[in-house]
mmCIF file of the N, C-alpha and C atoms, coordinates in Angstrom:
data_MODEL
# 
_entry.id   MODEL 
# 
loop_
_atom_site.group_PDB 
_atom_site.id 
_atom_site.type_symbol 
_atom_site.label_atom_id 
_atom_site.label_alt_id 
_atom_site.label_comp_id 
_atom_site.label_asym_id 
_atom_site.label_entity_id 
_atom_site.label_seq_id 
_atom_site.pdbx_PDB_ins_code 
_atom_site.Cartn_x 
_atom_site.Cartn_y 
_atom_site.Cartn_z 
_atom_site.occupancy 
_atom_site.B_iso_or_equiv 
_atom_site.pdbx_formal_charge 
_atom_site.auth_seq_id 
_atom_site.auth_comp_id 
_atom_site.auth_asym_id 
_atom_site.auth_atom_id 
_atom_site.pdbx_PDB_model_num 
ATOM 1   N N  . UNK A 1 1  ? -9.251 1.748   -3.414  1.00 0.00 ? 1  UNK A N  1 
ATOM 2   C CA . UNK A 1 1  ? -7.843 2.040   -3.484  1.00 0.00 ? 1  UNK A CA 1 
ATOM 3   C C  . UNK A 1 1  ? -7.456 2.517   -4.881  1.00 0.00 ? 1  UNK A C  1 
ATOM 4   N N  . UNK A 1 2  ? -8.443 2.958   -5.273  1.00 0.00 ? 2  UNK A N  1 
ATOM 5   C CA . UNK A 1 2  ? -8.252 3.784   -6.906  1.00 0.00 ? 2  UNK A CA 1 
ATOM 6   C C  . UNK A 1 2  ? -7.064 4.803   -7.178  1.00 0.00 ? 2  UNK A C  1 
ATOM 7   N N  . UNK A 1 3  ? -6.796 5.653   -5.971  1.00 0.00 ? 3  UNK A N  1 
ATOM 8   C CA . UNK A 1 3  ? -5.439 6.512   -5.881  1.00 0.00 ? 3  UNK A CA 1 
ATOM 9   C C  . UNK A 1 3  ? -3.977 5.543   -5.902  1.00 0.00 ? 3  UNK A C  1 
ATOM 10  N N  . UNK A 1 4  ? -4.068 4.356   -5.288  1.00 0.00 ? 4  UNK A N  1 
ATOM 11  C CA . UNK A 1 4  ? -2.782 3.662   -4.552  1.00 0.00 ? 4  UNK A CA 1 
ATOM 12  C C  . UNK A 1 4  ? -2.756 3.431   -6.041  1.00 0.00 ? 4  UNK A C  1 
ATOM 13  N N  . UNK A 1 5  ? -1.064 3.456   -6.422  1.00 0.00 ? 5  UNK A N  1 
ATOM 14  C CA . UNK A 1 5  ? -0.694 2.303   -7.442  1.00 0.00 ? 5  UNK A CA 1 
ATOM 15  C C  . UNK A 1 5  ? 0.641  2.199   -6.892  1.00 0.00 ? 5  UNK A C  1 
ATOM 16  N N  . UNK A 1 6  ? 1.445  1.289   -7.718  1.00 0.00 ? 6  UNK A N  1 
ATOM 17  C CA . UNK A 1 6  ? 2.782  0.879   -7.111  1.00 0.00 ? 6  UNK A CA 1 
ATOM 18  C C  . UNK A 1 6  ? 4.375  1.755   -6.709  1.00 0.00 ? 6  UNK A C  1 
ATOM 19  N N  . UNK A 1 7  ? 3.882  2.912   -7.370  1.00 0.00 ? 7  UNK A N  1 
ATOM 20  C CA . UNK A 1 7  ? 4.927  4.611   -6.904  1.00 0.00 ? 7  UNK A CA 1 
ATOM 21  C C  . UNK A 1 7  ? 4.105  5.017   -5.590  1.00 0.00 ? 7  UNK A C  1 
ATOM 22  N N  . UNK A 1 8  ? 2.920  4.981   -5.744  1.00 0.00 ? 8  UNK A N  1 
ATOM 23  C CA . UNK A 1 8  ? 2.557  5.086   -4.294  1.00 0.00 ? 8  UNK A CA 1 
ATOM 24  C C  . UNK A 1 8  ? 2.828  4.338   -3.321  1.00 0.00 ? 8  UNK A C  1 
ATOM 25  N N  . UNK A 1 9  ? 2.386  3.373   -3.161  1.00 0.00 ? 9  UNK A N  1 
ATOM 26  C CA . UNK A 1 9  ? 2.636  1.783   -2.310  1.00 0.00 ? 9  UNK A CA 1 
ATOM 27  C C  . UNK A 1 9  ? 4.103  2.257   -1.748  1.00 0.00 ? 9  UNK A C  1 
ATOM 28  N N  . UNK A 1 10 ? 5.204  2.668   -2.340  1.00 0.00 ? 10 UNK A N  1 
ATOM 29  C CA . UNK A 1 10 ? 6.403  2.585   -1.984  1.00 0.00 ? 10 UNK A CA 1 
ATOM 30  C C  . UNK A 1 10 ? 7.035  4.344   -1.398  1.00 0.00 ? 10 UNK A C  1 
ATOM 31  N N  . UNK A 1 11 ? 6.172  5.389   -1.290  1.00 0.00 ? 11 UNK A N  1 
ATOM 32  C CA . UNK A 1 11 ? 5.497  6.804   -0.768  1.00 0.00 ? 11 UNK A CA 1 
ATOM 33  C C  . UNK A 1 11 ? 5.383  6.088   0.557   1.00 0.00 ? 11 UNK A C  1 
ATOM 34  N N  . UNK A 1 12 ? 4.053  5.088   0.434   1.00 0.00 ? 12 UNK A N  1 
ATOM 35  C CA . UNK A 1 12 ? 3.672  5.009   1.734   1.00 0.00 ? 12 UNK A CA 1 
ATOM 36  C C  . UNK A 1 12 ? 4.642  4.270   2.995   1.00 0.00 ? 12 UNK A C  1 
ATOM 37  N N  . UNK A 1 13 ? 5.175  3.416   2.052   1.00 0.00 ? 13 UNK A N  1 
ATOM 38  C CA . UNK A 1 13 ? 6.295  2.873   2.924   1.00 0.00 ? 13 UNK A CA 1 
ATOM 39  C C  . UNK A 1 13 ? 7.308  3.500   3.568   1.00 0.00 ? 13 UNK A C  1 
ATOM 40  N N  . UNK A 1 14 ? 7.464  4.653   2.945   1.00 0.00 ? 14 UNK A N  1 
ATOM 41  C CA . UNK A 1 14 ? 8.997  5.155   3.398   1.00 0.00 ? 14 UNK A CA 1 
ATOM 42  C C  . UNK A 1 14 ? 8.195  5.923   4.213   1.00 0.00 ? 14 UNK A C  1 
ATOM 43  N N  . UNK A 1 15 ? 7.147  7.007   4.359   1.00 0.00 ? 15 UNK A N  1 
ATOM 44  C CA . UNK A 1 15 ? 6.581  7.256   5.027   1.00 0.00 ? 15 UNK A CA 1 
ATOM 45  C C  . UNK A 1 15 ? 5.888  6.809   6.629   1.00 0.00 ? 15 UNK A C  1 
ATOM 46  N N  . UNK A 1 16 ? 5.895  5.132   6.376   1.00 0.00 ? 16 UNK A N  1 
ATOM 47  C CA . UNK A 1 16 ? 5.665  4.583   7.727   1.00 0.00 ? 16 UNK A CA 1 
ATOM 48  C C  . UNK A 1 16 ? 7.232  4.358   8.451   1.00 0.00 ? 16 UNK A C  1 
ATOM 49  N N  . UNK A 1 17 ? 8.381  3.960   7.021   1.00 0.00 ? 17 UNK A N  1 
ATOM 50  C CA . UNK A 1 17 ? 9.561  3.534   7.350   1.00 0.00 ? 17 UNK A CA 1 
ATOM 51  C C  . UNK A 1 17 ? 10.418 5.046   8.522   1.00 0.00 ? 17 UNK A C  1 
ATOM 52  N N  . UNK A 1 18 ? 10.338 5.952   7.817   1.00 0.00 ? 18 UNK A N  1 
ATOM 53  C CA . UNK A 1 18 ? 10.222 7.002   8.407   1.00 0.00 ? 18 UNK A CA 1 
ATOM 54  C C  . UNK A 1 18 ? 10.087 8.164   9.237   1.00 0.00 ? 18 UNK A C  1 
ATOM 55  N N  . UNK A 1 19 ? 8.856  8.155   9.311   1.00 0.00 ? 19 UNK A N  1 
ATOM 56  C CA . UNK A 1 19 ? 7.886  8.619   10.676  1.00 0.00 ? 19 UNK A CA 1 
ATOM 57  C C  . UNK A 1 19 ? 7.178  7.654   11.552  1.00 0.00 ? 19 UNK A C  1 
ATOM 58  N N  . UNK A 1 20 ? 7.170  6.429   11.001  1.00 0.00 ? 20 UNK A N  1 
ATOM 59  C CA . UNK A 1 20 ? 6.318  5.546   11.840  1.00 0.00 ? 20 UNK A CA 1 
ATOM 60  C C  . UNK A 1 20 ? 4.830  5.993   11.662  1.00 0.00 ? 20 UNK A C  1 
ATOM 61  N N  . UNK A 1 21 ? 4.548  6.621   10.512  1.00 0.00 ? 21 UNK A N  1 
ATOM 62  C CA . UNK A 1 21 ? 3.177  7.156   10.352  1.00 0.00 ? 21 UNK A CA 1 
ATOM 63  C C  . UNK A 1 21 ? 2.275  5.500   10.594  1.00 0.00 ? 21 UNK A C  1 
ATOM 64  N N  . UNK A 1 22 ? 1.592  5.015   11.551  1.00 0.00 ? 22 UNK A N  1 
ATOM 65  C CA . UNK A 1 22 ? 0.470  3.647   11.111  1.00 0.00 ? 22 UNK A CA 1 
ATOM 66  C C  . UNK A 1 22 ? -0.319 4.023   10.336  1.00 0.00 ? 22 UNK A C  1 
ATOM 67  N N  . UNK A 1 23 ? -1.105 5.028   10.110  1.00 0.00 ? 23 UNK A N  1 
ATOM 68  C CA . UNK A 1 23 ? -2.465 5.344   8.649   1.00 0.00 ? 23 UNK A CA 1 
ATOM 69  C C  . UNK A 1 23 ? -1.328 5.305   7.774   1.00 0.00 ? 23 UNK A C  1 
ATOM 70  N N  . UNK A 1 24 ? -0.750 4.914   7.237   1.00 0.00 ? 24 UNK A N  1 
ATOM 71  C CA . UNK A 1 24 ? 0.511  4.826   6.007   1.00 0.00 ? 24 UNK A CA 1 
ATOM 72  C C  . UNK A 1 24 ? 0.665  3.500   6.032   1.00 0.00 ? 24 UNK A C  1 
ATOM 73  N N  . UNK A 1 25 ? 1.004  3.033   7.162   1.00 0.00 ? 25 UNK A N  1 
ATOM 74  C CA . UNK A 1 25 ? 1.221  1.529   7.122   1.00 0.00 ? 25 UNK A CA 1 
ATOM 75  C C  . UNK A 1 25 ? -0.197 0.749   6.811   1.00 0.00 ? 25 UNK A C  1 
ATOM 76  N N  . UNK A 1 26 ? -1.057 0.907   7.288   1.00 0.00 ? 26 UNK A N  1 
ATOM 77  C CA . UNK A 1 26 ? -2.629 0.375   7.324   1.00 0.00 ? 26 UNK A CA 1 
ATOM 78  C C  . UNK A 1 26 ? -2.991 0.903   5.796   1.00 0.00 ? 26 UNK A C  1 
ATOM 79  N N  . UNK A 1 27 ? -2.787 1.920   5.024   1.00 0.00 ? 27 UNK A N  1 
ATOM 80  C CA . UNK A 1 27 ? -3.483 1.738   4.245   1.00 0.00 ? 27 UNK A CA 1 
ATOM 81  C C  . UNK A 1 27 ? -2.214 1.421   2.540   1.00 0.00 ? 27 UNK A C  1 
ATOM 82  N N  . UNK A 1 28 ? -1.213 0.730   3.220   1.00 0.00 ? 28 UNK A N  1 
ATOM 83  C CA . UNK A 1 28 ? -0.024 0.069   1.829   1.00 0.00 ? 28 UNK A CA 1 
ATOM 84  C C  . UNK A 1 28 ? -0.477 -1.294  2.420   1.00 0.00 ? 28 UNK A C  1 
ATOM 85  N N  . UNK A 1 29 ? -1.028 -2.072  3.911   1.00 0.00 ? 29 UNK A N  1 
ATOM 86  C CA . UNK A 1 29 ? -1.495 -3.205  3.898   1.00 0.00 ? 29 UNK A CA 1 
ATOM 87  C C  . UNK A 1 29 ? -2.718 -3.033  2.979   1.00 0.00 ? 29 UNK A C  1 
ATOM 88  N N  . UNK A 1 30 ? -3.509 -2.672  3.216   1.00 0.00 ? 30 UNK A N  1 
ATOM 89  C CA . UNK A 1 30 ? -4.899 -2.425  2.155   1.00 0.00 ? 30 UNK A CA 1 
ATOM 90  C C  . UNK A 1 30 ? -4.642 -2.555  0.775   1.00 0.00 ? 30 UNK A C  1 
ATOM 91  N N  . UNK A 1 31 ? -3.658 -2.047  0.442   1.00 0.00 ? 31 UNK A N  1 
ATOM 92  C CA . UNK A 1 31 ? -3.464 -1.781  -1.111  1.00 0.00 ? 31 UNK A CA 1 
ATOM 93  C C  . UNK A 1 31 ? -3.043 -3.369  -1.369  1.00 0.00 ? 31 UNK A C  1 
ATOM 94  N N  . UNK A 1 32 ? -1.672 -3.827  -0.560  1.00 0.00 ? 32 UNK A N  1 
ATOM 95  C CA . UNK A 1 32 ? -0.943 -4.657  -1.133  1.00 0.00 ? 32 UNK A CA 1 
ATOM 96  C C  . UNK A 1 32 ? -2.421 -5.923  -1.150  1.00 0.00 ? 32 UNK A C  1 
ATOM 97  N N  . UNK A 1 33 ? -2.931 -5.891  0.190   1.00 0.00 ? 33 UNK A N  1 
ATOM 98  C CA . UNK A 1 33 ? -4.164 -7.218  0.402   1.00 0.00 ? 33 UNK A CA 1 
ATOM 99  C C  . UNK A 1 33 ? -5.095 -7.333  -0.686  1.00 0.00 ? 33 UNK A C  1 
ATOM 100 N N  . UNK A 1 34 ? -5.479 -6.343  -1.583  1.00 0.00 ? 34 UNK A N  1 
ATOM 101 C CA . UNK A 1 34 ? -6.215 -5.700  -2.673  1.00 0.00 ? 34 UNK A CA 1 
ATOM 102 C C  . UNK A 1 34 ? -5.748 -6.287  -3.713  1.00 0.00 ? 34 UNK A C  1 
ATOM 103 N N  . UNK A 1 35 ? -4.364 -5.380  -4.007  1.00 0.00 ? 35 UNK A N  1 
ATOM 104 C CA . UNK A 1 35 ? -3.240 -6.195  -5.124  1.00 0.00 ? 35 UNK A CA 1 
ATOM 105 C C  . UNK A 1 35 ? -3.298 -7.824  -5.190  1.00 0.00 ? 35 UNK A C  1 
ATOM 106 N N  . UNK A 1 36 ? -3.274 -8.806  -3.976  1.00 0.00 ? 36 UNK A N  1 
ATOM 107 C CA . UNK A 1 36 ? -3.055 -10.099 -4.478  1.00 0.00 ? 36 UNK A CA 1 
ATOM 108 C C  . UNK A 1 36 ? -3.845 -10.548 -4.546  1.00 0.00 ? 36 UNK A C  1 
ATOM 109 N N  . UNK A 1 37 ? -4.548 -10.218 -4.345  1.00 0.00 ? 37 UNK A N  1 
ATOM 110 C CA . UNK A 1 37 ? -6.583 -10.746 -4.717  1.00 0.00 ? 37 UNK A CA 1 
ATOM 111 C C  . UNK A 1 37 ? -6.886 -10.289 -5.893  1.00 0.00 ? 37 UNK A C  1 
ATOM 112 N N  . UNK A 1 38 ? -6.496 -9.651  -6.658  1.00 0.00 ? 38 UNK A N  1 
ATOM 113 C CA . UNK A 1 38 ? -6.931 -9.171  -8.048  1.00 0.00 ? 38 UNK A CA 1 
ATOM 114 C C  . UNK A 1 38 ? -5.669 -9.974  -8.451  1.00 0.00 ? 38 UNK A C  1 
ATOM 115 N N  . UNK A 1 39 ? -4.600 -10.388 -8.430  1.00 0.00 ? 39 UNK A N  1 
ATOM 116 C CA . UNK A 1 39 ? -3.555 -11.574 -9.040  1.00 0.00 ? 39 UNK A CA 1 
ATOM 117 C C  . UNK A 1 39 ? -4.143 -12.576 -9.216  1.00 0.00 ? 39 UNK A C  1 
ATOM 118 N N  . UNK A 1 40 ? -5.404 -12.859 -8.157  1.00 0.00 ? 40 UNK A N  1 
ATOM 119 C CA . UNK A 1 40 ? -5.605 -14.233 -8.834  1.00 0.00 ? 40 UNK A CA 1 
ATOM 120 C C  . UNK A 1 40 ? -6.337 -14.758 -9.813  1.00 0.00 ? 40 UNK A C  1 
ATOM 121 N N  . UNK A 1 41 ? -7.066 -13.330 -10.518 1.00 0.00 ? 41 UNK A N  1 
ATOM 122 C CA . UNK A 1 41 ? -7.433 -13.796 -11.811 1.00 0.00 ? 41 UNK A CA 1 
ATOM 123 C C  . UNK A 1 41 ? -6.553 -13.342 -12.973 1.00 0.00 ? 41 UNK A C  1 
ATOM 124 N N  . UNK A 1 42 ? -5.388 -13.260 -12.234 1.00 0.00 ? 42 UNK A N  1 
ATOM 125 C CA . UNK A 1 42 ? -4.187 -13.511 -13.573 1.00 0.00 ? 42 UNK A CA 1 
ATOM 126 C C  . UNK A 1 42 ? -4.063 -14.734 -13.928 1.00 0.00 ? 42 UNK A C  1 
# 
Protein backbone atom coordinates (compact mmCIF):
# COMPACT_ATOMS: atom_id res chain seq x y z
CA UNK A 1 0.00 0.00 0.00
CA UNK A 2 3.04 2.24 -0.79
CA UNK A 3 0.73 4.60 -3.13
CA UNK A 4 -2.26 4.92 -0.32
CA UNK A 5 -1.52 7.75 2.13
CA UNK A 6 -4.12 9.71 4.02
CA UNK A 7 -5.29 12.36 0.83
CA UNK A 8 -5.73 9.21 -0.76
CA UNK A 9 -7.61 7.07 1.84
CA UNK A 10 -10.19 9.95 1.68
CA UNK A 11 -10.13 9.88 -2.81
CA UNK A 12 -11.05 6.49 -2.12
CA UNK A 13 -13.84 7.08 0.05
CA UNK A 14 -15.70 9.54 -1.74
CA UNK A 15 -15.20 7.44 -4.61
CA UNK A 16 -16.94 4.34 -2.99
CA UNK A 17 -19.24 7.14 -1.18
CA UNK A 18 -20.13 8.10 -4.63
CA UNK A 19 -20.22 5.53 -7.20
CA UNK A 20 -20.40 2.72 -4.90
CA UNK A 21 -17.11 1.74 -6.59
CA UNK A 22 -16.30 -1.82 -3.97
CA UNK A 23 -12.38 -2.05 -5.44
CA UNK A 24 -12.31 1.56 -3.69
CA UNK A 25 -13.94 0.41 -0.75
CA UNK A 26 -11.74 -2.95 -0.42
CA UNK A 27 -8.72 -1.36 -1.02
CA UNK A 28 -9.24 2.12 1.84
CA UNK A 29 -10.20 -1.22 4.10
CA UNK A 30 -6.62 -2.50 3.22
CA UNK A 31 -4.98 0.69 3.76
CA UNK A 32 -6.85 1.69 6.95
CA UNK A 33 -6.21 -2.42 8.36
CA UNK A 34 -2.41 -1.68 7.39
CA UNK A 35 -2.48 1.82 9.07
CA UNK A 36 -3.47 0.36 12.61
CA UNK A 37 -1.10 -2.34 12.65
CA UNK A 38 1.82 -0.16 12.00
CA UNK A 39 0.19 2.20 15.16
CA UNK A 40 1.08 -0.29 17.24
CA UNK A 41 4.57 0.22 17.30
CA UNK A 42 3.87 3.77 18.11
Amino acid sequence: MADVDGFFAILLWQEYKNRQNRKALETLLSYNIQDAVNLEYL
